[in-house]
N, C-alpha and C positions, 0 to 999 in steps of 0.2 A: 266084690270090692266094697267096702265098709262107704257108707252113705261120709256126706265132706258137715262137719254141725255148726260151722262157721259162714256156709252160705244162704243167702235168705231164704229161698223154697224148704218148705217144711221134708223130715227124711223123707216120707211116703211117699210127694214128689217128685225127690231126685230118684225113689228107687221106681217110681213108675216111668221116669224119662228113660233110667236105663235100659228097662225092661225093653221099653218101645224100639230103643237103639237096636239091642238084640234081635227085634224081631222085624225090624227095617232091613237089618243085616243080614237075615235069613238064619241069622244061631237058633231063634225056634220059629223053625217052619210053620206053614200056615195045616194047618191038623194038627201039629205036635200039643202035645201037654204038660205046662210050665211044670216046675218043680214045686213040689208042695209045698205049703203054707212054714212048715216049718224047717225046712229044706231054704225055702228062700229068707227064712229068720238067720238062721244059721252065718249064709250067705254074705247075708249085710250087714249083721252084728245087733239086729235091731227086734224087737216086742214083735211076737207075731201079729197083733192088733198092728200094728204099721205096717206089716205087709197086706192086712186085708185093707188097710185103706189104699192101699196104690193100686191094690186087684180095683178097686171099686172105680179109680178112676181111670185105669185100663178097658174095662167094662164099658162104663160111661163112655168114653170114648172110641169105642165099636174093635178094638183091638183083643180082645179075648172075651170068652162066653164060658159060662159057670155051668157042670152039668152034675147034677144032685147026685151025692155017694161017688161021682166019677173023680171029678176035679175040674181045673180053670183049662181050657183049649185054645190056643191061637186061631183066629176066626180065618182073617187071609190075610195077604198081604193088603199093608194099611196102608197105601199111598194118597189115596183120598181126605185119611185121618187126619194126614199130619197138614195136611194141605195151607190149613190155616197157618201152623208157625213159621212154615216155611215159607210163605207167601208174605207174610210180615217181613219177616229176613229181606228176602228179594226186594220188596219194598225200598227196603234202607240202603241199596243199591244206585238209587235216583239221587238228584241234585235238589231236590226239592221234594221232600216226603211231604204224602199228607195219607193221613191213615184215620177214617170214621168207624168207629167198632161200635157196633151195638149186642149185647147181651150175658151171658152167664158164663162165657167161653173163656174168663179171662187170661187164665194162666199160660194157652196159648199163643194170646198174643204179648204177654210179657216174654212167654221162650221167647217167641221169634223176635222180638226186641232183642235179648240177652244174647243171643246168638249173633245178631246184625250188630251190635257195639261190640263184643268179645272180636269181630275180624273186620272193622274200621282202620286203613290204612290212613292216619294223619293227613297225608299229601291229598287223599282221595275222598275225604267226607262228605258227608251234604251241607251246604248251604244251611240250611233249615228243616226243621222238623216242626208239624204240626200234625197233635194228637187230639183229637175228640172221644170222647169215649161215654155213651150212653149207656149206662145199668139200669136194670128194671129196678123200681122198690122194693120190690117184692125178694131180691136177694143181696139184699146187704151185706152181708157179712162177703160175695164175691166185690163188693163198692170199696170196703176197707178193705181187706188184703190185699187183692191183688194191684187195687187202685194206688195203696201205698208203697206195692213193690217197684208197679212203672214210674212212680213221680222218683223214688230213688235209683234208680236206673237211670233215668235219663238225666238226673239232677247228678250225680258223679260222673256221668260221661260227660257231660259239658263243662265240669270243672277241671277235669281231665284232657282236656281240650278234642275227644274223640266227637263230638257234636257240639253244632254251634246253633243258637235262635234257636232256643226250642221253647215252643210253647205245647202244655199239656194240659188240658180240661177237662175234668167231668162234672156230669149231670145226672142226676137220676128221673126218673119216668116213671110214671102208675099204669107199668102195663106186667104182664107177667114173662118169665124166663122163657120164652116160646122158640127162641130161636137166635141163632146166633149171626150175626154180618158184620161182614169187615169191607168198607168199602177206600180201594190202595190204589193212591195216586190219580185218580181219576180217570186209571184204567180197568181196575179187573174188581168185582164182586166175589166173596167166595160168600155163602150162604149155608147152613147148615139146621135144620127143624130139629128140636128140645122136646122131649116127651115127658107130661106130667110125672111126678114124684109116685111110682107105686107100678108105672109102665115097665113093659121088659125094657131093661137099656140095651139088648141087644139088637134093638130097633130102631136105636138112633141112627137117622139118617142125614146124610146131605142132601140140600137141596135146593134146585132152581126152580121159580114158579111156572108150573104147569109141569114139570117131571121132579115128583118128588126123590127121586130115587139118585139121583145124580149130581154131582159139585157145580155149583155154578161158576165160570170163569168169560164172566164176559167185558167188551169193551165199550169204552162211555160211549159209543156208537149207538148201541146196540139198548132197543128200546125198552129191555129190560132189567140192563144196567141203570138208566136212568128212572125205570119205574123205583127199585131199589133208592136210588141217590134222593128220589123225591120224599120218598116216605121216610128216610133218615134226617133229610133235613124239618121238614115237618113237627117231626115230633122233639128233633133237638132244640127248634126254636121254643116250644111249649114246655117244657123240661125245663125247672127252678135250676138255677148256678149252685152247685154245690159249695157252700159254705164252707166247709173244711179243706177246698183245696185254692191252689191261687193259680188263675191262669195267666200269673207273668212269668216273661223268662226268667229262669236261674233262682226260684224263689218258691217256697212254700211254706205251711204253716208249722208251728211248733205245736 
């Protein structure tokens, strides 16, 4: 199915969402081996260069692994992967969002944004939304895009009448991509560890402190949800206000 060039994610995105669909779906099993490179050009109507960037962030995202002279393999079933967009989604399920994200993960949590307004029942919205969102320096170019996708996201849903009060801020930090957290509603953490530019990415892992190996999903109870909520507020307070965005409602820069 030919990629949509009218919506804001870049093709390689929509064709790596799809991809992910299919393999959430079980259309390629976890062992199976995706269709080649020019196989999936074909497919989507697009530069093989665009499929290899969706492979990359398939990859990156622990959903397929690349084996030299073989091809790309579906790793397993990803329900961990998706953990983040979907957790955002649920998110926007409350009467009162509040959603702290810190790190390189962005696109994630604009799906699960885009997902959570695409099935906003008018009668049933939230009250308010309030977004914080922390990017390291050190990856800018995720600070502009995807920072400009969520401020448009949420800036036509609210004109649209699908969300009301929303405020949206970011900040940037001098720290580096190390890891990704989303800390939703005041109840659940999900955590996810970033491995240096040059690492296998088939080693990205989730992870809650003291078992790396695992999704964190805990509750503001729980002393390590709050160890999380402290170190995000911390470094949000030390974090310059981003000049280029406005964190009033209904309003951003030109």
């Amino acid at each position: 199915m030919p990629y949509d060039d009218r919506d804001h994610p870049a093709p390689y995105q929509q064709i790596a969402t799809d991809i992910r669909a299919k393999i959430d779906a079980g259309t390629y099993p976890s062992g199976s081996k995706l269709p080649s490179g020019n196989e999936l050009s074909a497919q989507y109507g697009v530069a093989r260069m665009t499929v290899l960037q969706a492979i990359r962030l398939l990859r990156e995202d622990g959903y397929v692994l690349s084996r030299a002279g073989s091809g790309v393999y579906v790793r397993k079933p990803a329900t961990a992967v998706t953990s983040l967009a979907s957790s955002v989604q649920a998110a926007f399920s409350h009467r009162n969002v509040r959603i702290a994200f810190f790190g390189s993960g962005g696109r994630h949590l604009v799906e699960g944004a885009r997902q959570a307004v695409d099935r906003v029942v008018p009668g049933n919205r939230p009250r308010e939304v309030d977004i914080r969102w922390l990017t390291p320096a050190l990856a800018p170019s995720e600070h502009r895009r995807y920072g400009g996708l969520m401020d448009d996201l949420l800036t036509s849903a609210e004109a649209d009448g699908l969300l009301r009060n929303v405020k949206f801020e970011t900040r940037q930090i001098d720290l580096p991509p190390f890891l990704d957290l989303a800390l939703l509603n005041h109840r659940t953490a999900v955590v996810r560890l970033r491995f240096p530019k040059g690492a296998d990415a088939s080693s990205d892992l989730f992870a809650e402190p003291g078992d790396t190996k695992s999704l964190s999903s805990q509750k503001e109870s729980d002393p390590t949800y709050r160890q999380w909520s402290k170190w995000f507020d911390r470094f949000w307070k030390q974090a310059a206000t981003d000049p280029t965005r406005s964190s009033l409602k209904g309003t951003r820069d030109d």
